[in-house]
Structures are given as structure tokens and as C-alpha cells.
C-alpha positions as CSV (number, residue, x, y, z in Angstrom):
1,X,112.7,86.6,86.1
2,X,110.8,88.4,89.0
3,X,112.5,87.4,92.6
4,X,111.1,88.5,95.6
5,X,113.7,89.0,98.4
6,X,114.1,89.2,101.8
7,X,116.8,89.4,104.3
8,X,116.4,89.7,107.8
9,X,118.9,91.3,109.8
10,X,119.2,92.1,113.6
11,X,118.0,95.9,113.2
12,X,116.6,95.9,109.7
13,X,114.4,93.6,107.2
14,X,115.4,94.7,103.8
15,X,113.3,93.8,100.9
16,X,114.0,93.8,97.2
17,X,110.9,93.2,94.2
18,X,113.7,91.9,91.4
19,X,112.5,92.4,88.0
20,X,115.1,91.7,85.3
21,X,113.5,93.0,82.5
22,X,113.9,96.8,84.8
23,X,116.6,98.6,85.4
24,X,117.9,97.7,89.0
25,X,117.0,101.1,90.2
26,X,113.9,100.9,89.3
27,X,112.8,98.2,90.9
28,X,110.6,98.8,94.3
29,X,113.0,98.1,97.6
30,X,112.0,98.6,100.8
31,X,114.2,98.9,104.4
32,X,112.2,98.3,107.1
33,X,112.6,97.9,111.2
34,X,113.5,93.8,111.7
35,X,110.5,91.6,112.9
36,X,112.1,91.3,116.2
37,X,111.9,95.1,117.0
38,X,108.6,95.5,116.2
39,X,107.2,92.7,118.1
40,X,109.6,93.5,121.3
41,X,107.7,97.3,120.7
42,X,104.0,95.4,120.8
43,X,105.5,93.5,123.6
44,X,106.1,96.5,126.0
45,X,102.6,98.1,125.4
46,X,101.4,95.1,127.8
47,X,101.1,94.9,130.8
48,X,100.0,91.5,132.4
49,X,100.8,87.6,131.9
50,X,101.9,87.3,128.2
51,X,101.3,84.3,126.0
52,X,103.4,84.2,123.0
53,X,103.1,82.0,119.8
54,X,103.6,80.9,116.4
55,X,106.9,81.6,114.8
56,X,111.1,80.3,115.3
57,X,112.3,84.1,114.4
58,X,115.7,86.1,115.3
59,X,115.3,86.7,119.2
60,X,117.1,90.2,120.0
61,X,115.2,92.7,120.9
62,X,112.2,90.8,121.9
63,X,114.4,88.5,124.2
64,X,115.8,91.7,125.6
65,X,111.7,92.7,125.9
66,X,110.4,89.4,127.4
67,X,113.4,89.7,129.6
68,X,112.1,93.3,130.9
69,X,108.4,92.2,131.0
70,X,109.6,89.1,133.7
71,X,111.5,91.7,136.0
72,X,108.0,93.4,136.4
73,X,106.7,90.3,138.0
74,X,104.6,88.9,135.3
75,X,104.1,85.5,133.8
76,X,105.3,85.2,130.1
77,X,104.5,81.5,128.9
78,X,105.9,80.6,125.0
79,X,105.1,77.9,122.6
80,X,107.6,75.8,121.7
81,X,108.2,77.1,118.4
82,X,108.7,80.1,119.3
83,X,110.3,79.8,122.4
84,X,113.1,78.8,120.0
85,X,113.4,82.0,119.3
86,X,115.2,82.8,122.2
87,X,117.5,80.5,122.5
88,X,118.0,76.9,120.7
89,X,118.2,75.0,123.8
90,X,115.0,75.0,125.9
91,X,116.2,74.4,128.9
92,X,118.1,77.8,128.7
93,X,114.7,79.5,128.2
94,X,113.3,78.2,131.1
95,X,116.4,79.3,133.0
96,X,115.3,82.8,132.2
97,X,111.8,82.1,133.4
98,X,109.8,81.8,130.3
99,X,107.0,78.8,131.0
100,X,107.1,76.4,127.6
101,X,104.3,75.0,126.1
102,X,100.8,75.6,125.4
103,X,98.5,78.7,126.6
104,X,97.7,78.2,130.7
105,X,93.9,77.3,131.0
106,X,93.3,79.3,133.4
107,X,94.7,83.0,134.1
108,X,94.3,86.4,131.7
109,X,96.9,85.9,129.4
110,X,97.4,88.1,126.8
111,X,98.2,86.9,123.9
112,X,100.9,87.6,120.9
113,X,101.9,85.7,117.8
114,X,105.5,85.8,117.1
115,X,105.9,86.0,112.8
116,X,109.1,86.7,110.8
117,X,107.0,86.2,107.1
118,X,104.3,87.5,106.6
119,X,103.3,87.5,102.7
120,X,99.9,89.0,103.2
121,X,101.1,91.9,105.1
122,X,103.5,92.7,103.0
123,X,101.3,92.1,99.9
124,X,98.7,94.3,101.1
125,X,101.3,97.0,101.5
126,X,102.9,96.7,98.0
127,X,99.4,96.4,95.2
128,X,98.6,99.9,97.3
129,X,101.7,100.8,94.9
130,X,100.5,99.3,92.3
131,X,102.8,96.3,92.3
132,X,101.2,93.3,90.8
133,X,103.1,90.6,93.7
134,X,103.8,88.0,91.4
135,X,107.1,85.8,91.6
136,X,108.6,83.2,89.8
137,X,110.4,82.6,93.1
138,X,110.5,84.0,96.7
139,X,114.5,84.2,98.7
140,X,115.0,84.8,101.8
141,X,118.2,85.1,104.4
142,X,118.3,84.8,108.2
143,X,120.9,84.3,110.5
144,X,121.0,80.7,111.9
145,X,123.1,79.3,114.9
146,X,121.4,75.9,114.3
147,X,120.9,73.7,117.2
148,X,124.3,72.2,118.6
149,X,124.3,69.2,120.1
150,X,124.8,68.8,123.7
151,X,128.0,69.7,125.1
152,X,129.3,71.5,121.8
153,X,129.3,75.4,121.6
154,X,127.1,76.9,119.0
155,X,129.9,79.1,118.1
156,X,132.0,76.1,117.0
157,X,128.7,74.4,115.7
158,X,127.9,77.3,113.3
159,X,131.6,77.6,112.3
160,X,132.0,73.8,111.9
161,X,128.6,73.7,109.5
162,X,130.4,76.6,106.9
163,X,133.3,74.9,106.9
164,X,131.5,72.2,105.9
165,X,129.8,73.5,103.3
166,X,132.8,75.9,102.4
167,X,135.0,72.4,101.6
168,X,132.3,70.8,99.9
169,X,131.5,73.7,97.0
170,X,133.4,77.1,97.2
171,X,130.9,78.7,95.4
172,X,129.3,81.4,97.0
173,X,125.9,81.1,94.9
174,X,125.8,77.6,96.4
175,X,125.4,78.2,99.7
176,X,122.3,77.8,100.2
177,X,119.2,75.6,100.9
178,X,115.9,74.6,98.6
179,X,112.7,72.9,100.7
180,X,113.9,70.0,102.0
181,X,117.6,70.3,102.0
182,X,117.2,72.6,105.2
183,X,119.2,70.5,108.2
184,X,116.8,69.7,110.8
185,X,119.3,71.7,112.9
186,X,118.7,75.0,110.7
187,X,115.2,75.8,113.1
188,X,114.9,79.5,111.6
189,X,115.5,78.7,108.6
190,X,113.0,75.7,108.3
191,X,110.3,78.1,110.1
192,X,111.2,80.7,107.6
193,X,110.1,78.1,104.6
194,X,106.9,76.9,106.7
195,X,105.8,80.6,106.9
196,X,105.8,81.0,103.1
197,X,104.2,77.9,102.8
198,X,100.9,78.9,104.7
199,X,100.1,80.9,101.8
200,X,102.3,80.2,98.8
201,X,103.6,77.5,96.9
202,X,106.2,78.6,94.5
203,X,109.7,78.0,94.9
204,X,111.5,79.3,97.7
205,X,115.3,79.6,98.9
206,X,116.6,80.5,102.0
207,X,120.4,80.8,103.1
208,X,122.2,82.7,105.9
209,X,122.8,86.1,105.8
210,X,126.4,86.1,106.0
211,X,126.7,84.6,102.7
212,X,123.4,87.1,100.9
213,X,126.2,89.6,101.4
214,X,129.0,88.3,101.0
215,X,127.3,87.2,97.0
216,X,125.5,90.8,96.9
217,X,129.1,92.6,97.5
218,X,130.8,90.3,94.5
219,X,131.5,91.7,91.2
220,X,132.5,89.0,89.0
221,X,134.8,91.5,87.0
222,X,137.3,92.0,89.7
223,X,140.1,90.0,91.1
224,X,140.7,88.8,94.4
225,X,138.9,90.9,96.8
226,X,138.2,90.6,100.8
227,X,134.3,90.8,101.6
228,X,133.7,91.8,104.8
229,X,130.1,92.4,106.3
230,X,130.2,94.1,109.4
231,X,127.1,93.4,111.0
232,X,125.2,94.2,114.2
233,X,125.8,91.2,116.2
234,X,128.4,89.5,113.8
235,X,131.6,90.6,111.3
236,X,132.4,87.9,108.6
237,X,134.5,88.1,106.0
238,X,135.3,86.2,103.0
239,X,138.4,85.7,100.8
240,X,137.2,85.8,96.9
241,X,139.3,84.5,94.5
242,X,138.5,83.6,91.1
243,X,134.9,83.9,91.9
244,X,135.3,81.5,95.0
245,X,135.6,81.6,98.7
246,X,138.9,80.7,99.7
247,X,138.9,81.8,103.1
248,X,136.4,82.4,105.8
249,X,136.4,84.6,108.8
250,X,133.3,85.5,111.7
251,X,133.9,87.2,115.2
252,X,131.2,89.1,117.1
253,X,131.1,92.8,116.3
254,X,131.3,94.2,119.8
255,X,134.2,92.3,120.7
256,X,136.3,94.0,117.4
257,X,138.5,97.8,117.5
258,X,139.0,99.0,114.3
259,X,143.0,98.1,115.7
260,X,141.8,94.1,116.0
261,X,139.9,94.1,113.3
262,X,142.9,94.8,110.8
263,X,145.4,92.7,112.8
264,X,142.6,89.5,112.0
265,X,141.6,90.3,108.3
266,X,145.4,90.8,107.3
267,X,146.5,87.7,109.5
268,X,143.7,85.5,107.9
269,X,144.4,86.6,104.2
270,X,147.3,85.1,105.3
271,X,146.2,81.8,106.5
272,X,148.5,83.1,109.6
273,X,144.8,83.3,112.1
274,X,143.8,80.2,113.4
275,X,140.6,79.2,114.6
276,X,141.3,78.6,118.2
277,X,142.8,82.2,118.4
278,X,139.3,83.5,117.3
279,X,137.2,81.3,119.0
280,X,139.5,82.3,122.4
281,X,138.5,86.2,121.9
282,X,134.7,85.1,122.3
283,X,134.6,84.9,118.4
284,X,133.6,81.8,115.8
285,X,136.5,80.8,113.6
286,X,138.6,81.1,111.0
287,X,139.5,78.9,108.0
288,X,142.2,80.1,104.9
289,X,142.0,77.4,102.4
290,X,144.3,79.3,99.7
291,X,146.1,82.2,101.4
292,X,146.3,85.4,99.5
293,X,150.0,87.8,100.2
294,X,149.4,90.4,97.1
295,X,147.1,93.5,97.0
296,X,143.6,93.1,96.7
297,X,140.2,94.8,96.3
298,X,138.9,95.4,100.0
299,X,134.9,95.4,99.9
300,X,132.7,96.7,103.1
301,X,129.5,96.2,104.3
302,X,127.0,96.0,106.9
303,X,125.7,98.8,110.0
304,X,129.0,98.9,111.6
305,X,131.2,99.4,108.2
306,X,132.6,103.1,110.0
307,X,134.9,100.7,112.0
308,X,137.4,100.1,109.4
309,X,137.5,103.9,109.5
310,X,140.0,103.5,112.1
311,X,142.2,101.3,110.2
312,X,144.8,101.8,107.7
313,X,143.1,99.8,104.9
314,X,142.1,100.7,102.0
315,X,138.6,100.0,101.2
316,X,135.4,100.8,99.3
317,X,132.0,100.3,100.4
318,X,129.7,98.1,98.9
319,X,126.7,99.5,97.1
320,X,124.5,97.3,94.4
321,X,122.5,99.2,92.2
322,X,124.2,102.1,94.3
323,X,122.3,101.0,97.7
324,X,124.4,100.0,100.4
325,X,121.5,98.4,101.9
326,X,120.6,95.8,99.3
327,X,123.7,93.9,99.7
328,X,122.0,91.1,101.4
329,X,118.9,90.9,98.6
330,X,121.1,91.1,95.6
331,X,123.0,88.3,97.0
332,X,119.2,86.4,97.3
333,X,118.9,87.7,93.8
334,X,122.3,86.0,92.5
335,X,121.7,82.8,94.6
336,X,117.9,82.4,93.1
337,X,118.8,83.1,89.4
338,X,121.7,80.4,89.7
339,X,119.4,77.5,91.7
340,X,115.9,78.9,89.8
341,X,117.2,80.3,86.6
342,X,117.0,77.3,84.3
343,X,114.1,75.8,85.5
């Protein structure tokens, strides 16, 4: 089965040609800057009125860019797709001063289109290397908010949707979407399918990227084992047992010492954390469905994994195929072969 797989995180795009009849290490990977950056880098080279199209995509450093260009004075108008980007309530981007809707008819605009996928770029890049670009299926993982309704945080809203799926199959190979299953509230990730779409039609898979490393750091050999992905804007982490989540916990990187972080992972093992507390500390939630008290294999991951260096737990870090960086596709890989494998 050849999987093509992509996960998109807030500083890097990490790619992943799976080929199961290779050796792991030989098959082609790629880490590259996230979409995000290199469009907030195209962003700054103008100078004028901006228009910007196309894509829902992770905001970041363009918002931080857009942000910047409006303090010089200029006009920055976005398309409602991809004003999305920055924020899932609209009314929030026009706060910051970003005009919504289509290109002015009159003014010099220049003009940039916002993309996240883009299969022909990529392929282009790739047969230079001789790689053939045939799939059997295409994966990708983006982190996803969703839209909350009025009135509701999208901390909570996020949280709350896990759960959700967290009580209804514990799995972690489940958690994820096929074509039409996206939620309409899921905007990135229903962009993410429409981009592959403009030029492909095989089967496709997305899910968040909490969860593509959460299934890339599993080894089904082990026994119960704390996944922890310390990411650039978000920490999550994930009580395994018996090859299912049993407990899930996400607070915002910045707001975590290595001194907090230790007190929460041992306290939610526990089921001893609760929700509120997190939320409170400018975090998302908690949930311990089968608290764990013995010893257990402790699994890192993610940019900011040096934190637990300043803790007192024990810990290995995560490397598939001895990559730390492929975490996130060789969860994609695990989720595709169990939704695309039989078919």
C-alpha cells in the first residue's frame, strides 16, 4: 500500500511517501517550513494594499504578517475563505481590520492566494527524484479549533468535540474523518479535502494532529504508556492502555514549566486533574476515563519535547523509523491502512 502523508504543524509541514513493500527508511520523507510561514514571508515582500485568497489554512505566522502589513497603513482585504484562516469568527477579523469579501474594484491591490495543499507543487518537486507520485490513498493532519458556536469558547468547543469522539470509540486509529464525515464546523479540515480534490480523486483522510502523533508514537507491543506531544502552540497527551485512549489531556505550550507540566501529567494519570483546573490556567481540558497509579512507559514528542528535561520523569523520545519528526505521518500511515487497508 503506497500512502501519501501529510501533517501540517505550526512551524513545519512534514511529509512522508509510505511504501510498504520498502523498508521504512527507505521511503522518501520530507520536513519542510509550514504553509503559513512561507506565505507570511511572500506577504512581507509587499508593499501596498494586499488582496488575499483561496484557502481556510493554519493562520500563525501570516496572521502575525497581515497584522504587521496593517500597522504600515495599508489596506489588506481577504476572501472569505480564507479570512477563516485567521480566526473562525469573522467578526473578529474585521476587528483587526482585515476588509471581507471579494477583491475591491477599484484600487491597486496586490494580490495573493492563500494554499495549504498543493499536489502539483509538490509533485513536480518529487518525479525530479524519480518518484513515480502514485497513491492508493492521500492523509493528511491539521490542527482544527472548529467553529464554536456563539457564546462558547473554542477552547471548551475543541475539548468538548474529543471528548466526544474519545467516549464514542477509544481507538486512536479511529479518530479521524473520510469525505463527508468532516463536521461542517471542522473548516480546515474540510478546505484541506477540497484542495486535494481540485486535482485528485482517490481516497483521502484527514484528522487532527494531536491524534497523527499521538497513533505515530504507539507501539502496540508495550503496555500502558503516556503520549505526550509537545507542540508549538499546544501539549496534549494521551493515556494508552491496552491499545486505547483512556485519558486525554491539552494545555497551551507557553503557559507550561517543565515544574507544571509534571504536576498535570502525574495528576491526570490519576484522574486527580479536572477540567475546569486546566481550562482556568488558559488551557483546554482534561478527561481520565480509566485512571492509571502503576509505572508506565512515558513517550515524548513534538518541538518543545526539551521541557520535560526539567522534570523528574522518566521518558524516551519518540522516533518512528528512528525520525523524531515523522511522528505525525506514521500516525496518517496507521490511521489510512486501518480505514483504507481492506478496501
Amino acid at each position: 500500500m503506497k500512502i501519501l502523508a501529510i501533517d501540517i504543524g505550526a512551524g513545519t509541514q512534514d511529509i512522508l511517501l509510505f511504501d510498504s513493500e520498502k523498508n521504512i527508511e527507505n521511503c522518501t520523507s520530507l520536513v519542510l517550513p509550514t504553509p503559513s510561514k512561507i506565505l507570511a514571508g511572500r506577504l512581507r515582500k509587499n508593499e501596498g494594499d494586499l488582496y488575499l485568497y483561496g484557502d481556510t489554512i493554519g493562520g500563525g505566522s501570516l496572521t502575525r504578517a497581515i497584522s504587521n502589513h496593517l500597522k504600515k497603513g495599508y489596506r489588506v482585504v481577504m476572501e472569505e475563505s480564507s479570512a477563516y484562516s485567521i480566526r473562525n469568527d469573522l467578526d473578529e477579523v474585521r476587528a483587526m481590520g482585515i476588509e471581507v469579501g471579494e477583491k475591491p474594484a477599484s484600487g491597486n491591490f496586490h494580490e495573493l492566494e492563500i494554499r495549504e495543499i498543493d499536489l502539483g507543487l509538490l509533485e513536480h518537486f518529487l518525479t525530479q527524484f524519480g518518484e513515480d507520485f502514485k497513491f492508493d490513498a492521500i492523509a493528511i493532519a491539521v490542527q482544527d479549533h472548529g467553529v464554536a458556536p456563539r457564546g462558547i469558547s473554542d477552547r471548551i468547543f475543541r475539548f468538548n468535540r474529543m471528548e466526544a469522539m474519545l467516549t464514542k470509540d477509544n481507538r486512536p486509529e479511529s479518530f479521524h474523518f473520510v469525505e463527508d464525515s468532516v463536521p461542517d464546523y471542522f473548516l480546515r479540515m474540510k478546505s484541506a479535502l477540497k484542495a486535494v480534490r481540485r486535482t485528485c480523486q482517490l481516497p483521502v483522510l484527514v484528522m487532527d494532529t494531536a491524534f497523527s502523533a499521538i497513533l505515530g508514537c504507539m507501539d502496540e507491543e508495550e503496555g500502558p504508556c503516556l503520549v505526550v506531544n509537545a507542540g508549538n502552540g499546544h501539549t496534549i497527551a494521551a493515556l494508552l492502555i491496552n491499545g486505547k485512549i483512556e485519558g486525554l489531556y491539552e494545555h497551551h505550550t507557553h503557559k507550561l514549566t517543565p515544574e507544571k507540566l509534571e504536576n498535570h501529567l502525574r495528576r491526570f494519570s490519576r484522574g486527580e486533574l479536572t477540567g475546569q483546573e486546566v481550562y482556568e490556567d488558559d488551557g483546554h481540558g482534561v478527561i481520565t476515563l480509566a485512571p492509571f497509579f502503576g509505572d508506565m512507559v512515558i513517550r515524548v514528542t513534538g518541538p518543545n519535547r526539551n521541557l520535560f528535561k526539567g522534570t523528574s520523569l522518566q521518558f524516551t523520545y519518540a522516533a518512528p523509523a528512528g525520525n523524531t519528526m515523522m511522528t505525525g505521518p506514521m500516525g496518517l500511515v496507521k490511521a489510512a491502512q486501518y480505514q483504507f487497508g481492506n478496501s
